[in-house]
PDB file of N, CA, C and O in Angstrom:
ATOM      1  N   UNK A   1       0.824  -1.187   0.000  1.00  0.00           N
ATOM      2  CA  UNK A   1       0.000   0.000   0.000  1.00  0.00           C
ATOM      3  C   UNK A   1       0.870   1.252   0.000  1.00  0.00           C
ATOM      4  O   UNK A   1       0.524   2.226  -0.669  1.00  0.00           O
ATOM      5  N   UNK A   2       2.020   1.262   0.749  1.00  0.00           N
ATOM      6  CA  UNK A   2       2.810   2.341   1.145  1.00  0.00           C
ATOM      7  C   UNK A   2       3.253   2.523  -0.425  1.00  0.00           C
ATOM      8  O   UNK A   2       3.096   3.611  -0.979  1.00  0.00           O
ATOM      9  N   UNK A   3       3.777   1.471  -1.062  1.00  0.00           N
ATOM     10  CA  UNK A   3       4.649   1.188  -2.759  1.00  0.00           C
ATOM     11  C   UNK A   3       3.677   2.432  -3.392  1.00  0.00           C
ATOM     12  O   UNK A   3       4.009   3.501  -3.905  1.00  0.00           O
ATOM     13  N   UNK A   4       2.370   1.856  -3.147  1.00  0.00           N
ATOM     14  CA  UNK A   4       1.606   2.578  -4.265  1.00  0.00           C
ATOM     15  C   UNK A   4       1.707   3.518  -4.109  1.00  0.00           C
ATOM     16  O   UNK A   4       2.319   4.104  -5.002  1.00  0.00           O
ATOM     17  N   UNK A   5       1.286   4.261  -3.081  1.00  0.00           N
ATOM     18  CA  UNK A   5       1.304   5.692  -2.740  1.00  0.00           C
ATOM     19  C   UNK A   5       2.098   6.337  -2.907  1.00  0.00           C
ATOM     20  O   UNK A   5       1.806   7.426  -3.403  1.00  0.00           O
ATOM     21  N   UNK A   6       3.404   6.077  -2.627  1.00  0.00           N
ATOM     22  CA  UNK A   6       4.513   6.907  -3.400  1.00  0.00           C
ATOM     23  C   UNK A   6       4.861   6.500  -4.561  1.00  0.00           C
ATOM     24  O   UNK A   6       5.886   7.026  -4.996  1.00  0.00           O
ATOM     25  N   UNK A   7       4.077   5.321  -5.577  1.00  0.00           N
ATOM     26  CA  UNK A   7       4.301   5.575  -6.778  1.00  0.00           C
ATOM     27  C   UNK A   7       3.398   6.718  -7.808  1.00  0.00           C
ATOM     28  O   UNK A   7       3.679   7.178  -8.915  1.00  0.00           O
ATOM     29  N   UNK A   8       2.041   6.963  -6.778  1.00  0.00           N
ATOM     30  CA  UNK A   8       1.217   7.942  -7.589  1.00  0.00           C
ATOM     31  C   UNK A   8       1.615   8.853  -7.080  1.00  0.00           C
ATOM     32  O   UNK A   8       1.376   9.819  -7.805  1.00  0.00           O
ATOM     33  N   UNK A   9       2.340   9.271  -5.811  1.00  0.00           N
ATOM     34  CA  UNK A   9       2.425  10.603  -5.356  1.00  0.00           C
ATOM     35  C   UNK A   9       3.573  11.030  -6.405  1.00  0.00           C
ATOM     36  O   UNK A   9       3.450  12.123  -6.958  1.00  0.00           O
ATOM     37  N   UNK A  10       4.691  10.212  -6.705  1.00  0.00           N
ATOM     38  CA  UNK A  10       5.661  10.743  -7.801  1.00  0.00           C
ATOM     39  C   UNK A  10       4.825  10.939  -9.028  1.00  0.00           C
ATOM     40  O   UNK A  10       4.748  12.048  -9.557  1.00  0.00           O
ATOM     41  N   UNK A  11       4.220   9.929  -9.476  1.00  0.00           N
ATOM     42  CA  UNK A  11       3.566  10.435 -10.999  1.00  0.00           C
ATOM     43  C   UNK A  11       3.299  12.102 -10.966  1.00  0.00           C
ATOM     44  O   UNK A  11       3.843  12.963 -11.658  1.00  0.00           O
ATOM     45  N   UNK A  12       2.283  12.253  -9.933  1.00  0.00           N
ATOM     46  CA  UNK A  12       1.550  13.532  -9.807  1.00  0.00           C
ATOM     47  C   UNK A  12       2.629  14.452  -9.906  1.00  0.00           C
ATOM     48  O   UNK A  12       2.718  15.285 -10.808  1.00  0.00           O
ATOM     49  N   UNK A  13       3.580  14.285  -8.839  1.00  0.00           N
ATOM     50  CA  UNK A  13       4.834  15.448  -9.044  1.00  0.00           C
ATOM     51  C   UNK A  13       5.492  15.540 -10.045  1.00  0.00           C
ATOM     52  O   UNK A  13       5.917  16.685 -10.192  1.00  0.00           O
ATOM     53  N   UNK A  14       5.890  14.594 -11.113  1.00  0.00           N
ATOM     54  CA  UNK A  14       6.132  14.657 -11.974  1.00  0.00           C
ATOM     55  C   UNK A  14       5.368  15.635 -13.469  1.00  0.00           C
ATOM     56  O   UNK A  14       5.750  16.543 -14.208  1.00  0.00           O
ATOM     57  N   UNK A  15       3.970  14.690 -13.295  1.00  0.00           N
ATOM     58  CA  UNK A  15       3.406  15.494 -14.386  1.00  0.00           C
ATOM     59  C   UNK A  15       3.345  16.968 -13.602  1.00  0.00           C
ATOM     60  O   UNK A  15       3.755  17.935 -14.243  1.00  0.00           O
ATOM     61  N   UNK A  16       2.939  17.145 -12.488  1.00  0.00           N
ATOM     62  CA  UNK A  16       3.063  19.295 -11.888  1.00  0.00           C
ATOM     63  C   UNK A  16       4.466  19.166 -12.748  1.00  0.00           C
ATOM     64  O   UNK A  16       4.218  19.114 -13.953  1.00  0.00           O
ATOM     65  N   UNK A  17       5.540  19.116 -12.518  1.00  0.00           N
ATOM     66  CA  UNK A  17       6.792  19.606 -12.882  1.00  0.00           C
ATOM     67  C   UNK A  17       6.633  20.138 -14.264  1.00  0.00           C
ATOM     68  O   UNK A  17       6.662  21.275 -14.734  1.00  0.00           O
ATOM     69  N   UNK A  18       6.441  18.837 -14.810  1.00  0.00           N
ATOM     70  CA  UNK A  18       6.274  18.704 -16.586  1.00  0.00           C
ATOM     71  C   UNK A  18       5.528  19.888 -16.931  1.00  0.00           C
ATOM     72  O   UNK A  18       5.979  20.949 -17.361  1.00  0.00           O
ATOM     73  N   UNK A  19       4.376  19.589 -16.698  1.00  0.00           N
ATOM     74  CA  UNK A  19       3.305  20.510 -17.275  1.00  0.00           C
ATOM     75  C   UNK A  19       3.155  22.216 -16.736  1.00  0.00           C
ATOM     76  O   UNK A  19       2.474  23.092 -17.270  1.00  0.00           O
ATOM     77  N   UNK A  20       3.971  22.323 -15.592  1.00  0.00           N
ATOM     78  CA  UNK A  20       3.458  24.028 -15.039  1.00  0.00           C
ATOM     79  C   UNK A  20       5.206  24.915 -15.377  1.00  0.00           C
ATOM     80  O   UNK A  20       5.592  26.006 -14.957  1.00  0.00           O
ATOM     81  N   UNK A  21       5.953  23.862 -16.313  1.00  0.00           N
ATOM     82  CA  UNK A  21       7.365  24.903 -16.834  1.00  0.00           C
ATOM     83  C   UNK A  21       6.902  25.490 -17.723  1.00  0.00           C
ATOM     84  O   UNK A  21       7.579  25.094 -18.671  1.00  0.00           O
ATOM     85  N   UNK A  22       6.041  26.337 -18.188  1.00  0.00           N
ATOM     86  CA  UNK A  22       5.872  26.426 -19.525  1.00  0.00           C
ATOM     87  C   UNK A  22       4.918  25.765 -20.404  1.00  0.00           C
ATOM     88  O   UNK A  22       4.696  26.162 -21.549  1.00  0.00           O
ATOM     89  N   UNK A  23       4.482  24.988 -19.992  1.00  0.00           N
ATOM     90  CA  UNK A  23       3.995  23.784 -20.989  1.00  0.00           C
ATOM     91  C   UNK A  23       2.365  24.887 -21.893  1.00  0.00           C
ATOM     92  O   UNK A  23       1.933  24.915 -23.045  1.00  0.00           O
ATOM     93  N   UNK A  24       2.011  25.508 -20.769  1.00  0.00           N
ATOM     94  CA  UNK A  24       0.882  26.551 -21.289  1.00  0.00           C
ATOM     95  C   UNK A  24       1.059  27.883 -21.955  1.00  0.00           C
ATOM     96  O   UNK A  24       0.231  28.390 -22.712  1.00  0.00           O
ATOM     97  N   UNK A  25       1.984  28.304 -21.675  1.00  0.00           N
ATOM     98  CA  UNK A  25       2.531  29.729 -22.150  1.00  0.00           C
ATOM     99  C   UNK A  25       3.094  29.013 -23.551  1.00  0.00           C
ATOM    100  O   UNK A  25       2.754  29.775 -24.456  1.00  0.00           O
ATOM    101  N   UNK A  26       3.748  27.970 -24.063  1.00  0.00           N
ATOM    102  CA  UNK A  26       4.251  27.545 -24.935  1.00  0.00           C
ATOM    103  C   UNK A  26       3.359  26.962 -26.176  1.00  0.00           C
ATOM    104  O   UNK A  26       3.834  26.835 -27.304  1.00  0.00           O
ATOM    105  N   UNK A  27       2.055  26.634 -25.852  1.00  0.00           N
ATOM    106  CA  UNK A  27       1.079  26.699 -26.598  1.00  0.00           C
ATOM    107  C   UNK A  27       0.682  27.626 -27.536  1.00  0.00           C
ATOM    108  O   UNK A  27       0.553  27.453 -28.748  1.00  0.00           O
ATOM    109  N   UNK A  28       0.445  28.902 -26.704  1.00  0.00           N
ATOM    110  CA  UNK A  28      -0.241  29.839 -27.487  1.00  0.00           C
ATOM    111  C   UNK A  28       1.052  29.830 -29.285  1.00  0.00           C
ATOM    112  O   UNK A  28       0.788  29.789 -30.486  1.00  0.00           O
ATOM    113  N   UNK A  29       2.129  29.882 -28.635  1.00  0.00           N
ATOM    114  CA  UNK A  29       3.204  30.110 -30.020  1.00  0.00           C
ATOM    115  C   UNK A  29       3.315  29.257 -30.897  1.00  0.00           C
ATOM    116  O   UNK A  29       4.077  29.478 -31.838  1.00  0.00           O
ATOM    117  N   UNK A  30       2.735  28.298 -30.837  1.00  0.00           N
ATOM    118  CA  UNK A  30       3.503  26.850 -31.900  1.00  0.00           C
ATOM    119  C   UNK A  30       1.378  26.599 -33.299  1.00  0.00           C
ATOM    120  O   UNK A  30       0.216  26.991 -33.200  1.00  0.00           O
ATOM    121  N   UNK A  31       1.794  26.168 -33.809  1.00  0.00           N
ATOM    122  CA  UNK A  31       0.873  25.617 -34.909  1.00  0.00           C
ATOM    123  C   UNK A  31      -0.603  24.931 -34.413  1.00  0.00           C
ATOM    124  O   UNK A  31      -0.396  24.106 -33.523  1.00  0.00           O
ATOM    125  N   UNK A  32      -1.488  25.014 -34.631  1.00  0.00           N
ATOM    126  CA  UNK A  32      -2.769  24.609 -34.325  1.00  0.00           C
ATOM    127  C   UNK A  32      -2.510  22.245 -34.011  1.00  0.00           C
ATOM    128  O   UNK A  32      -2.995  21.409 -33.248  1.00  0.00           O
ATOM    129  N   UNK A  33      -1.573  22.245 -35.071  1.00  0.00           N
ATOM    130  CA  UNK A  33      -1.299  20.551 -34.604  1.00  0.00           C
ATOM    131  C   UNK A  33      -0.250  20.615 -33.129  1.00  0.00           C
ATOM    132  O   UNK A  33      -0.249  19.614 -32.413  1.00  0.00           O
ATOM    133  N   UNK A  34       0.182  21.219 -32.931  1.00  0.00           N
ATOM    134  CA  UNK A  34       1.409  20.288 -32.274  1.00  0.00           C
ATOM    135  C   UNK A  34       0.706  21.249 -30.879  1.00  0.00           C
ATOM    136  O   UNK A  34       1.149  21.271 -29.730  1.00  0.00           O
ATOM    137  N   UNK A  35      -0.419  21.942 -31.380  1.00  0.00           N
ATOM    138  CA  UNK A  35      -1.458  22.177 -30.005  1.00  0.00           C
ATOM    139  C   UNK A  35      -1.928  21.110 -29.698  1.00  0.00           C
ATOM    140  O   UNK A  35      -1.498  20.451 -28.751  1.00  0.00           O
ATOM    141  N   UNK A  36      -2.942  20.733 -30.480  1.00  0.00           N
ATOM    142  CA  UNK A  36      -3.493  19.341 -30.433  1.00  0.00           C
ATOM    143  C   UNK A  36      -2.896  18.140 -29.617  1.00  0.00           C
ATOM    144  O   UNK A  36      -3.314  17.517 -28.641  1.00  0.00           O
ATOM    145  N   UNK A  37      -2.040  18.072 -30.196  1.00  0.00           N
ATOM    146  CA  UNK A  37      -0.919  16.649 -29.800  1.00  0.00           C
ATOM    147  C   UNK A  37      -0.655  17.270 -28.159  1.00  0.00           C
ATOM    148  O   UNK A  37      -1.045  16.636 -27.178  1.00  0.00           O
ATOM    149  N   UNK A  38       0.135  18.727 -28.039  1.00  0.00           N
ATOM    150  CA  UNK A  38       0.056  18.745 -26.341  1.00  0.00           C
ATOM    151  C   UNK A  38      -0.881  18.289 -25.804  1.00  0.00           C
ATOM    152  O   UNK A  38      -0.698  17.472 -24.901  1.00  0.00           O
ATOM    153  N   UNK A  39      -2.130  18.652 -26.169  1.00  0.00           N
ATOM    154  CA  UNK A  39      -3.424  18.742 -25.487  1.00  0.00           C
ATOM    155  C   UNK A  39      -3.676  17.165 -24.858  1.00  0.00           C
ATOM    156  O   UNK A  39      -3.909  16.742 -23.726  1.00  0.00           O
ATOM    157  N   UNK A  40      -3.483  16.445 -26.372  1.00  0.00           N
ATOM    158  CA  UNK A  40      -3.515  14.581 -26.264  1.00  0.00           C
ATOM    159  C   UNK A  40      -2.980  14.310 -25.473  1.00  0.00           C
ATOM    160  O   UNK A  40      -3.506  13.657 -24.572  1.00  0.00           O
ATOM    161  N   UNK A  41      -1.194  14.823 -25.417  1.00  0.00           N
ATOM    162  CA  UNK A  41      -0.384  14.098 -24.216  1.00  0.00           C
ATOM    163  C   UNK A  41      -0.648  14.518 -22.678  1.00  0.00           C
ATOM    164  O   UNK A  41      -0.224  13.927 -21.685  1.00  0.00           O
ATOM    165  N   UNK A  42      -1.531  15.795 -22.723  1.00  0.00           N
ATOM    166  CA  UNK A  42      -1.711  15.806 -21.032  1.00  0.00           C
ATOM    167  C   UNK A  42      -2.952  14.924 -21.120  1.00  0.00           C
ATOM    168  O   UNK A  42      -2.959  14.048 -20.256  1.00  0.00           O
ATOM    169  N   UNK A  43      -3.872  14.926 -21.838  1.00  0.00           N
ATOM    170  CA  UNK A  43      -5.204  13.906 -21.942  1.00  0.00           C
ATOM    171  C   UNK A  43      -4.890  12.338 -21.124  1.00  0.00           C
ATOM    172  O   UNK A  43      -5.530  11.515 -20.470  1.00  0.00           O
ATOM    173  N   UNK A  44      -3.411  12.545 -21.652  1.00  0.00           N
ATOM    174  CA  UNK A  44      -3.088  10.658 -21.763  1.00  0.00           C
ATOM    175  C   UNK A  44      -2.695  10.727 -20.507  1.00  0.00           C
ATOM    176  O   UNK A  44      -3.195  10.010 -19.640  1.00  0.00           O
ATOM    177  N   UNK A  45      -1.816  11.540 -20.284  1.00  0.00           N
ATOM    178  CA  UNK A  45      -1.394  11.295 -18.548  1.00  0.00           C
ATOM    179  C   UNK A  45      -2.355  11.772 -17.497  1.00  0.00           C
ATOM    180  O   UNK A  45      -2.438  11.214 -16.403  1.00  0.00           O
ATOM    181  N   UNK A  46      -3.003  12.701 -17.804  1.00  0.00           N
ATOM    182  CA  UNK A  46      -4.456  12.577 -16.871  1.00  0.00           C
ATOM    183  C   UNK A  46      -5.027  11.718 -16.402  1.00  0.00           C
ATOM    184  O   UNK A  46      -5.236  11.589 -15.196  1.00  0.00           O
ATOM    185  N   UNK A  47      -5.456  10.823 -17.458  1.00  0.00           N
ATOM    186  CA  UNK A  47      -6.233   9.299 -17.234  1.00  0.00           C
ATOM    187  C   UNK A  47      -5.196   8.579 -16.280  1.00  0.00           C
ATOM    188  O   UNK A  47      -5.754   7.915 -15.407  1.00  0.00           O
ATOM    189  N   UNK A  48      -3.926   8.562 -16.251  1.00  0.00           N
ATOM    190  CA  UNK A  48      -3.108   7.658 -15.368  1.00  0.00           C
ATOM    191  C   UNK A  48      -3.480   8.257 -13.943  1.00  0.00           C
ATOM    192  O   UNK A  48      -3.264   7.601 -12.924  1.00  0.00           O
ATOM    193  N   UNK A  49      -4.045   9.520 -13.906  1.00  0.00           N
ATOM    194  CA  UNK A  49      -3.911   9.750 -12.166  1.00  0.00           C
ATOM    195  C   UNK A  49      -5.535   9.651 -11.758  1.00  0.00           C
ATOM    196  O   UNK A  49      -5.843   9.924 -10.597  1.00  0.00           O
ATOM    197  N   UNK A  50      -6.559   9.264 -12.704  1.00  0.00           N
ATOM    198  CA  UNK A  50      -7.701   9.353 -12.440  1.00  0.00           C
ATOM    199  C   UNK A  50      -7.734   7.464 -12.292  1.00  0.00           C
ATOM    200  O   UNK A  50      -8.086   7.139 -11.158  1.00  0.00           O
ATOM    201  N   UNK A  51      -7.501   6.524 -13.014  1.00  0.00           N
ATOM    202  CA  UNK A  51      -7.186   4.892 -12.945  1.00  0.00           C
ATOM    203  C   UNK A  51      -7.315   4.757 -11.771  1.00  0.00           C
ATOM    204  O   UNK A  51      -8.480   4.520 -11.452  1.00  0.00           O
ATOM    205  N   UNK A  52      -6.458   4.814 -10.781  1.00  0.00           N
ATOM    206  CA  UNK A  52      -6.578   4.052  -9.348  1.00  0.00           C
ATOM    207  C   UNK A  52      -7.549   4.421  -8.475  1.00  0.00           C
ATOM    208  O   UNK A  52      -7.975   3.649  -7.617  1.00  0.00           O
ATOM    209  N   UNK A  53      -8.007   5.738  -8.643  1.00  0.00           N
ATOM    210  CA  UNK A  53      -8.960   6.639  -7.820  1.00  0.00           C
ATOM    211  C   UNK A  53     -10.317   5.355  -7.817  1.00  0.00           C
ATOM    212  O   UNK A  53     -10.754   4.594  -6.954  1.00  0.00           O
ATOM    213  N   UNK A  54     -10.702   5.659  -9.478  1.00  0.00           N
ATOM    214  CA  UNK A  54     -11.797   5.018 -10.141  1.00  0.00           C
ATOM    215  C   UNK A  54     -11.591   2.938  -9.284  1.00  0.00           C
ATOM    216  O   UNK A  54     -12.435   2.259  -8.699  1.00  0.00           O
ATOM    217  N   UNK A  55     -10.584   2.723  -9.526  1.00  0.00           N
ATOM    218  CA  UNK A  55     -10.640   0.937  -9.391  1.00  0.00           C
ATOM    219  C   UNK A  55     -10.420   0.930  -8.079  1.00  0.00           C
ATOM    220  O   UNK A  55     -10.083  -0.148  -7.589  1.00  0.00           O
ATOM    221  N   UNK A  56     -10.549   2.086  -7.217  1.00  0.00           N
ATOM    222  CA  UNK A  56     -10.263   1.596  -5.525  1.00  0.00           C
ATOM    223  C   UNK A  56     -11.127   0.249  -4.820  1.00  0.00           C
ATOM    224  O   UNK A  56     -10.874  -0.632  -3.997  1.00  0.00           O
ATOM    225  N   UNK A  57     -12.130   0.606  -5.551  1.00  0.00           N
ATOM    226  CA  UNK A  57     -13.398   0.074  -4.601  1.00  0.00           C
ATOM    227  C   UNK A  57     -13.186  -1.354  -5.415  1.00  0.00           C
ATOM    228  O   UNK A  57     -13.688  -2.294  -4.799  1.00  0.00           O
ATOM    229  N   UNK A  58     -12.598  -1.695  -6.576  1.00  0.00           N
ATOM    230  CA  UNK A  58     -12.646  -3.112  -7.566  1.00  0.00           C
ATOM    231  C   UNK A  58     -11.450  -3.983  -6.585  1.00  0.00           C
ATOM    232  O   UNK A  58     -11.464  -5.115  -6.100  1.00  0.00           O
ATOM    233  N   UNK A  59     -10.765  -3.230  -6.568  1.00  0.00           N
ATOM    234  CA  UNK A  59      -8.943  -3.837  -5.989  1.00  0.00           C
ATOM    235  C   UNK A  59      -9.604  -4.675  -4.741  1.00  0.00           C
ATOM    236  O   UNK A  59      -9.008  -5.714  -4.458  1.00  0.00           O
ATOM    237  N   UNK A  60     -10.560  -4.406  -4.098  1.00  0.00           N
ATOM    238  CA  UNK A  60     -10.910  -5.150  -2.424  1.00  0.00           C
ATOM    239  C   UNK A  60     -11.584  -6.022  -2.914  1.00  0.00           C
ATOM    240  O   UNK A  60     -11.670  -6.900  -2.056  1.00  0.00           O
ATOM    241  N   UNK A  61     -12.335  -6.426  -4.142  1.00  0.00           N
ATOM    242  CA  UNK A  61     -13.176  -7.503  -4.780  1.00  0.00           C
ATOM    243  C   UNK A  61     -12.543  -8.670  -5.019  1.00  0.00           C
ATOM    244  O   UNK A  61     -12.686  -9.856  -4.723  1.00  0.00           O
ATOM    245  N   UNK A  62     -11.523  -7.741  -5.872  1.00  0.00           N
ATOM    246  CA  UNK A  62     -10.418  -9.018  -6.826  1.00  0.00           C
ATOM    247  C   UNK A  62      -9.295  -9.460  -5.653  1.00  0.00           C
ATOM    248  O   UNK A  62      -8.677 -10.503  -5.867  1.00  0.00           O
ATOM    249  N   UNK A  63      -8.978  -8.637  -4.303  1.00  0.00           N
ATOM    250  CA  UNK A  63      -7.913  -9.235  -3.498  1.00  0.00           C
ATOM    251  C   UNK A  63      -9.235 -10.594  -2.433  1.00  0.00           C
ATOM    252  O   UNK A  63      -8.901 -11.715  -2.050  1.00  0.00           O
ATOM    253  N   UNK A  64     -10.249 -10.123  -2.291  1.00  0.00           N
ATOM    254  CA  UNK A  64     -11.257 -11.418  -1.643  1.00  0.00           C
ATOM    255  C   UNK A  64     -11.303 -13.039  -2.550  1.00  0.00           C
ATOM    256  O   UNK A  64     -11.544 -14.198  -2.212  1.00  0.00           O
ATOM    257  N   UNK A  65     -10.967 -12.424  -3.714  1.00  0.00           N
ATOM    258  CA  UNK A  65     -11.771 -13.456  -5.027  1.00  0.00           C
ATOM    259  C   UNK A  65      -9.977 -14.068  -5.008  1.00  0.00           C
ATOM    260  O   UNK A  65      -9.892 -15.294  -5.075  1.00  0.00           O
ATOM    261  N   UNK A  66      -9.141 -13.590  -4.955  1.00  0.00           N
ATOM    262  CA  UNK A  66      -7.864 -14.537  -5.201  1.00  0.00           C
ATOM    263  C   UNK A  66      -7.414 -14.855  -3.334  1.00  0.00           C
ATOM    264  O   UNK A  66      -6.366 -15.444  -3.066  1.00  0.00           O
ATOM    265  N   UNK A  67      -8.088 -14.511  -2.551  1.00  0.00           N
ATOM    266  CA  UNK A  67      -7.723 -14.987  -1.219  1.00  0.00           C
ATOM    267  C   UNK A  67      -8.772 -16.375  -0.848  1.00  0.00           C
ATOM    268  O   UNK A  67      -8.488 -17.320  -0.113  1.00  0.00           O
ATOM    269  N   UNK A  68     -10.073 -16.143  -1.623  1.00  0.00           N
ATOM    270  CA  UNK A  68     -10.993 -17.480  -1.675  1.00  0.00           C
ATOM    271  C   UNK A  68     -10.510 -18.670  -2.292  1.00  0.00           C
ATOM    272  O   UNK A  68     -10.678 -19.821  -1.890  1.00  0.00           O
ATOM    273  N   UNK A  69      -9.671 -18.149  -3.674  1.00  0.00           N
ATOM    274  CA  UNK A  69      -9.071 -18.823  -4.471  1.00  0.00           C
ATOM    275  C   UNK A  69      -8.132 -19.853  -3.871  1.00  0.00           C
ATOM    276  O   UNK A  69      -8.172 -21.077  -3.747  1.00  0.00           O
ATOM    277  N   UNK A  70      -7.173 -18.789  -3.506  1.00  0.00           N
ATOM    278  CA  UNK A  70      -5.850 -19.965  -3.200  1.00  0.00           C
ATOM    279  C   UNK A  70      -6.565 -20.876  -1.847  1.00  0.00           C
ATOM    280  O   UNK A  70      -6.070 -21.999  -1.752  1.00  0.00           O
ATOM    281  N   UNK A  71      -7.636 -20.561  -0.810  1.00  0.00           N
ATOM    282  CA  UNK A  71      -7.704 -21.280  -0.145  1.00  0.00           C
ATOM    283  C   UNK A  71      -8.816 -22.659  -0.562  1.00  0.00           C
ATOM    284  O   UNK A  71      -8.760 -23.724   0.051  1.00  0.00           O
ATOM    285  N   UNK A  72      -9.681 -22.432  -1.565  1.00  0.00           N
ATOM    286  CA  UNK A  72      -9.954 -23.347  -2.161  1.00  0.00           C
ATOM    287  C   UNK A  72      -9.093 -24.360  -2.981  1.00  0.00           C
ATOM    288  O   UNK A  72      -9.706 -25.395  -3.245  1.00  0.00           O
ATOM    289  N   UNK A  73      -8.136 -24.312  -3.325  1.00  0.00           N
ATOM    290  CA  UNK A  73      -7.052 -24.824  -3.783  1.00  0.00           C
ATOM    291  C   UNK A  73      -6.422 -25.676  -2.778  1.00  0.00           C
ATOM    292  O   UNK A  73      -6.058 -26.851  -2.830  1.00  0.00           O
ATOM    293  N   UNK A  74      -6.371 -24.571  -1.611  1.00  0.00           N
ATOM    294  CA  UNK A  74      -5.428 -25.488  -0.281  1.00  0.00           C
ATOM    295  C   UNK A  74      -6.518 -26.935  -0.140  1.00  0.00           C
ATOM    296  O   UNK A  74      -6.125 -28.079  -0.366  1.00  0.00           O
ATOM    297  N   UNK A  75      -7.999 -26.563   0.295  1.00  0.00           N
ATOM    298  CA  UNK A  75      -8.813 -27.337   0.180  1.00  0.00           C
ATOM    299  C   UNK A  75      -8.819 -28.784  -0.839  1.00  0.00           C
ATOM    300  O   UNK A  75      -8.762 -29.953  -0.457  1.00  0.00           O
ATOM    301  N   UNK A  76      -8.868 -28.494  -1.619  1.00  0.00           N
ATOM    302  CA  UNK A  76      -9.044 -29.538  -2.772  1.00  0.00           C
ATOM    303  C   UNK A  76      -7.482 -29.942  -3.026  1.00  0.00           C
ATOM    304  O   UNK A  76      -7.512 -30.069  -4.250  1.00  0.00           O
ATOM    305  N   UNK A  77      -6.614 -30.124  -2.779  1.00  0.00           N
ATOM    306  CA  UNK A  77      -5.624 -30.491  -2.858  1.00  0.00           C
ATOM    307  C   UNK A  77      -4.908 -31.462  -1.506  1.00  0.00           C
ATOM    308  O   UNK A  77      -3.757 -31.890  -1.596  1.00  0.00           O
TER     309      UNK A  77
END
């Protein structure tokens, strides 16, 4: 649990870093495409910090369903 948390807490700091040097002021100057394409690549890394938020409540399903698992296994074996 601890792993995770400081693996999203770095993502997050990372993309702040990335994205608040410039990344907006540098827009307005460049071509209507390679706006676009910025726009896509914060799109894309967005979705990575919204993923775990969204599957919190799935992760306690699927850790019950493989803890039933292996002990049905112990069972039948």
């Amino acid at each position: 649990m601890l792993w995770s948390v400081c693996v999203y807490a770095g993502l997050i700091a990372t993309l702040w870093f990335a994205y608040s040097k410039g990344f907006f002021e540098a827009m307005g100057a460049q071509s209507f495409d390679s706006t676009i394409l910025q726009y896509q690549d914060l799109a894309y890394h967005l979705i990575d910090l919204v993923v775990p938020i969204n599957n919190w409540r799935e992760a306690r399903k699927v850790a019950v369903y493989m803890a039933s698992w292996s002990a049905f296994q112990v069972i039948n074996n």
